[in-house]
Every structure is written in C-alpha cells, then in structure tokens.
N, C-alpha and C positions, 0 to 999 in steps of 0.2 A: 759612242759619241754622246755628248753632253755633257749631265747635271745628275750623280745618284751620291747613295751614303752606303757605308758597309761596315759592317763592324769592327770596330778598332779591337786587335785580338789584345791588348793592353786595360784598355777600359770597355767602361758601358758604352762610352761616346762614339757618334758619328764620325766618320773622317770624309770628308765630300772633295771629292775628286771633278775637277772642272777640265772638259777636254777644251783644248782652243784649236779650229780648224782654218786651214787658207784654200780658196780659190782655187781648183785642178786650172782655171786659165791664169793663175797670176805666174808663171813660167817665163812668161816671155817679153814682159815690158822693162820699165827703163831699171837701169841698175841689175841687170841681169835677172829681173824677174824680185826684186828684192826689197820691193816700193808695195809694202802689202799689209792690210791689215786680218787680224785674225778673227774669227768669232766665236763665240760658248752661248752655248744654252746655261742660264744662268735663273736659277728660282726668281730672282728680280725682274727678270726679262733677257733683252739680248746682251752681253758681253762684249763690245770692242777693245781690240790694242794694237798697237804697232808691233809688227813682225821682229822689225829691227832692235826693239826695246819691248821685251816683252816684261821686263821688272821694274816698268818705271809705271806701273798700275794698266788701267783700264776704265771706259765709259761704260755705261749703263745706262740702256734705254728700255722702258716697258715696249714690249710685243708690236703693237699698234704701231707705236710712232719707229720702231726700226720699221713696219712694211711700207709706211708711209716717205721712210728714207728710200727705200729703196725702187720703191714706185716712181720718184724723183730723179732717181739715178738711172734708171733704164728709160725714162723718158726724154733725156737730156738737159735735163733742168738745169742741172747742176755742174755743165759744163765749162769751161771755163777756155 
C-alpha cells in the first residue's frame, strides 16, 4: 500500500508505482456501492480520485489539510 520506487530492470530510473485504495464500507451506498473515491499515499501528500473515473486525473492535498478534511467529515460538517 502506497508510494515506493523499484528499479526499472531496463534503466538506472525509478518506476513509482502508486497504489489507490477504497473504503471496506463504500459496499453499500447509492449506486451499488459505486459513488467512491479512492486514496494513495502520494510523496506530495494525499491522492484523491473518482472511482468511477480513475484516468481522468486526481487531487492533491498535503497531509495536514487531508486530516483536517477529514476531521470535517466525521464531524458532520460537511453534510449536506
């Protein structure tokens, strides 16, 4: 899980391999469980993307302000 490098057996170069992980509870909400975003550990920080669209890029947030999302999000803040 994560964010490493490993030797590319072609060159000297790095090839960095980013896992992107979903929620064991995103199973059961709307769309069959299919309304999800994904996360990675990312040398920048944290990594978001849509599940549904995972080639149409991703956010980036430093460390900090994802705990600070997410302190927001299990408090209800950001309910709607």
């Amino acid at each position: 899980m994560g964010l490493f490098s490993r030797p590319d057996s072609a060159s000297d170069k790095a090839i960095l391999v980013i896992t992107w992980r979903k929620s064991r509870h995103s199973g059961g909400g709307g769309a069959g469980g299919q309304e999800c975003v994904e996360l990675a550990s990312l040398n920048e920080g944290i990594g978001l993307r849509d599940s549904k669209a995972p080639d149409a890029g991703h956010l980036t947030l430093p460390a900090a302000s994802f705990a600070e999302l997410l302190d927001l999000v299990k408090q209800g803040h950001l309910d709607t």
